[in-house]
N, C-alpha and C positions, 0 to 999 in steps of 0.2 A: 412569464416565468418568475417566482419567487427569488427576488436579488436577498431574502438574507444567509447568511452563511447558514449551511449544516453542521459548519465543525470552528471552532472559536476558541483558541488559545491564548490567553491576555497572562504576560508575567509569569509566566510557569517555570519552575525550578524543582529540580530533582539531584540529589546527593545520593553519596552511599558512603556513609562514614567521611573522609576528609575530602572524596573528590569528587566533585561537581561535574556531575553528567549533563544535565542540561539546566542552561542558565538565564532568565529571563527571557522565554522562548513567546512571542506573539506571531500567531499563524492563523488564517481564514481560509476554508475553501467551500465554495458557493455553489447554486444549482447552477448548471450545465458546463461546471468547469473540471479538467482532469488535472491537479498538481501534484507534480513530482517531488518526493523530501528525498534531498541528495548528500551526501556525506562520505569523508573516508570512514574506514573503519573507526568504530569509538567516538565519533563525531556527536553521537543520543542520539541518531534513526530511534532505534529498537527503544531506548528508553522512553521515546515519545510517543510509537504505539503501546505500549503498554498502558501508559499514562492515560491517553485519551480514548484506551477500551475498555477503561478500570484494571484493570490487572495489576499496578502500581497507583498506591496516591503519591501526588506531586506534594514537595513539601510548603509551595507559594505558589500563587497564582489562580485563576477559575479555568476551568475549560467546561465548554457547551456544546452541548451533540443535538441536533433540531433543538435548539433555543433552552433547553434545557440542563440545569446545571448539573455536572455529571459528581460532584462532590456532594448534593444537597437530594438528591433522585438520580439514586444510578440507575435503577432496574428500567426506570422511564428513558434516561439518557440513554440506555444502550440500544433501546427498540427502535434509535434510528442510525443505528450503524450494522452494517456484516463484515466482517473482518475475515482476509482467509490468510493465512498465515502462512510463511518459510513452512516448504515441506510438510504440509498439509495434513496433520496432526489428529488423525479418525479414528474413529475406533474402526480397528481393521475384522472385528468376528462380526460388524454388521453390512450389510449391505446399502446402497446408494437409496432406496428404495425405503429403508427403515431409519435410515439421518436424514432422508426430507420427511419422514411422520415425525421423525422428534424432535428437528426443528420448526417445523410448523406448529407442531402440540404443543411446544413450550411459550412457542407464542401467540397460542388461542384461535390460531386462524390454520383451519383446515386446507390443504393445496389439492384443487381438482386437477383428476385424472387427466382433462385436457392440456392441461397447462403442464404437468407434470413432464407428459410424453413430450411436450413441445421442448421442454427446457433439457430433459436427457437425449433427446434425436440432435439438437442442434450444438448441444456437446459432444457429440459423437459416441455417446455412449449406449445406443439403445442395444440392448440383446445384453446388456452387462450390467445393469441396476439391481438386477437380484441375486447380483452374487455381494460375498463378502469383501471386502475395500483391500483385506489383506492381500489378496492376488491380483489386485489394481498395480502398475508401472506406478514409478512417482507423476510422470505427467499427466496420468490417467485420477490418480488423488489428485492431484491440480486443478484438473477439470470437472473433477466432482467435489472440491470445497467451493468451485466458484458456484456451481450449481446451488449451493445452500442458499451463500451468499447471494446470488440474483433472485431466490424464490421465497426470501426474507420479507421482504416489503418493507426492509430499510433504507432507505433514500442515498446513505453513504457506504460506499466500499470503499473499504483500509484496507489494502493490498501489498505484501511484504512480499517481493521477490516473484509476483506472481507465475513468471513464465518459466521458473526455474523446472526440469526435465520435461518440458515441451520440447514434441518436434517443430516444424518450421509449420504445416498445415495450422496445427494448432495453437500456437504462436501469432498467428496472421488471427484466425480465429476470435483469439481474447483481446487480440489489439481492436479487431472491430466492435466488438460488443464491448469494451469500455468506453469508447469512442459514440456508438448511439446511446449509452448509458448515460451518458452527459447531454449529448443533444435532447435529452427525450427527457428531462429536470433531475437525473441525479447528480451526484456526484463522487469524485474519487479519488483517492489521496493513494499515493504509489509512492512506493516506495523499491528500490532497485540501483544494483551496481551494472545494469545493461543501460550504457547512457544512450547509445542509440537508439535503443527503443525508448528510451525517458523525449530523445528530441525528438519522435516521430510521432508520440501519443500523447504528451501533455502539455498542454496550455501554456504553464506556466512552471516554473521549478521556484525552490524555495530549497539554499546549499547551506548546511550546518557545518562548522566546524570547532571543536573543543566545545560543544554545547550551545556553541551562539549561532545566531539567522547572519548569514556574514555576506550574502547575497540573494535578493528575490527579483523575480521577473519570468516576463519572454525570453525566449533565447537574441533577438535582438537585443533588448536591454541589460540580456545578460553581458552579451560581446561588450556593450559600451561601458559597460562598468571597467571590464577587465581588460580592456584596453588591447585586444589579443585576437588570434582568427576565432571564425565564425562556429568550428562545431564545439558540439557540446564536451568534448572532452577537453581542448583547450582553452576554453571558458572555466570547467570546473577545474584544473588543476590551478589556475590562474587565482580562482577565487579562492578555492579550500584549502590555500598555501601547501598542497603537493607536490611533490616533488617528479618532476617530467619523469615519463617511464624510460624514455632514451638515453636519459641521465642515469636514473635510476640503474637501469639493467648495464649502462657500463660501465659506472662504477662496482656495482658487485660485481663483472667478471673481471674486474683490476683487482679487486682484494681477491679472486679465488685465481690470480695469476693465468688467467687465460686470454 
């Protein structure tokens, strides 16, 4: 398997006017690895996909998508990424059927009928590709952005929330095919506020907070950093200086006098 990275963030910074979203961000994720980018809220998640799917230039720094620079050849940097985004963003008058002709057409490479069927029967979608996306459930556009996404023949999946209105069937589902996704040379950058499913599916985490890398590793090397129990949620509150939810929730029922 190919050890260099797919995806390569050196020195990256992004502003918006006086406040710095993200700040001298260095990030690698390689074939067969699934990392997690973790963060509270406002932490640059979202700034940093955009960043690195072109959708924002970064104001410093290089980023690389398959070895290529995405500032210098976007249209080439981006042919090795599928990105499926929060809530899964389709145009709802076409069908499942007619977003895998346009995403295949736009990228030169025609998807056979076999492969087709394969990849809608094993998302559970068969008997429902020819309708319109707009009478699709959101977990059902889920399942059909990931669909693009794996029939792409881009080597990196950028996943924002991806399991957001999955049921549990289907839930269990995307955990496995990101999981042989990686065994089998791709790889895949997740992103998600389900840390449970961040400790059960990814390799490695990579935790932001105010813009900066303020924690990377395994969840072992995570604990050792943080000095703190083992799962992933008292690891990240530990590192992304969050505030305990136990704390949290009673202190606001003391100021709402309850």
């Amino acid at each position: 398997m190919d050890s260099r990275p797919l995806l390569q963030l050196a020195g990256v910074r992004r502003a918006f006017g006086e406040r710095v979203a993200v700040e001298g961000l260095d990030l690698e994720v390689r074939p067969g690895e699934v990392v997690g980018l973790l963060g509270p809220n406002g932490a640059g998640k979202t700034t940093t996909v955009r960043m690195l799917t072109g959708l924002l230039e970064p104001d410093a720094g290089t980023i690389r998508v398959g070895g290529v620079d995405l500032g210098q050849d976007p249209l080439e940097a981006r042919r090795h990424l599928a990105l499926v985004p929060d809530g899964a963003p389709l145009y709802p008058n076409l069908s499942l059927d007619q977003h895998l002709d346009l995403v295949r057409g736009l990228r030169g490479r025609p998807l056979a009928g076999a492969d087709r069927d394969a990849v809608v029967r094993g998302l559970g979608l068969e008997g429902r590709s020819a309708e319109p996306l707009g009478g699709y459930s959101r977990g059902m556009r889920q399942r059909a952005a990931l669909a693009l996404a794996l029939t792409s023949d881009a080597p990196l999946l950028v996943l924002d929330e991806p399991l957001t209105g999955l049921d549990a069937p289907g839930a269990a589902l995307v955990k496995e095919l990101l999981r042989q996704w990686a065994d089998r040379g791709g790889a895949v950058l997740y992103t998600s506020h389900l840390l449970d499913v961040v400790e059960r599916v990814c390799d490695r985490m990579v935790i932001l907070a105010e813009g900066r890398v303020v924690a990377e590793g395994t969840l072992e090397e995570l604990t050792r950093q943080a000095g703190t129990g083992g799962t992933l949620e008292q690891v990240f509150t530990a590192l992304a200086r969050s505030e305990d939810p136990a704390a949290a929730a009673g202190r606001l029922l003391d100021e709402l006098g309850r």
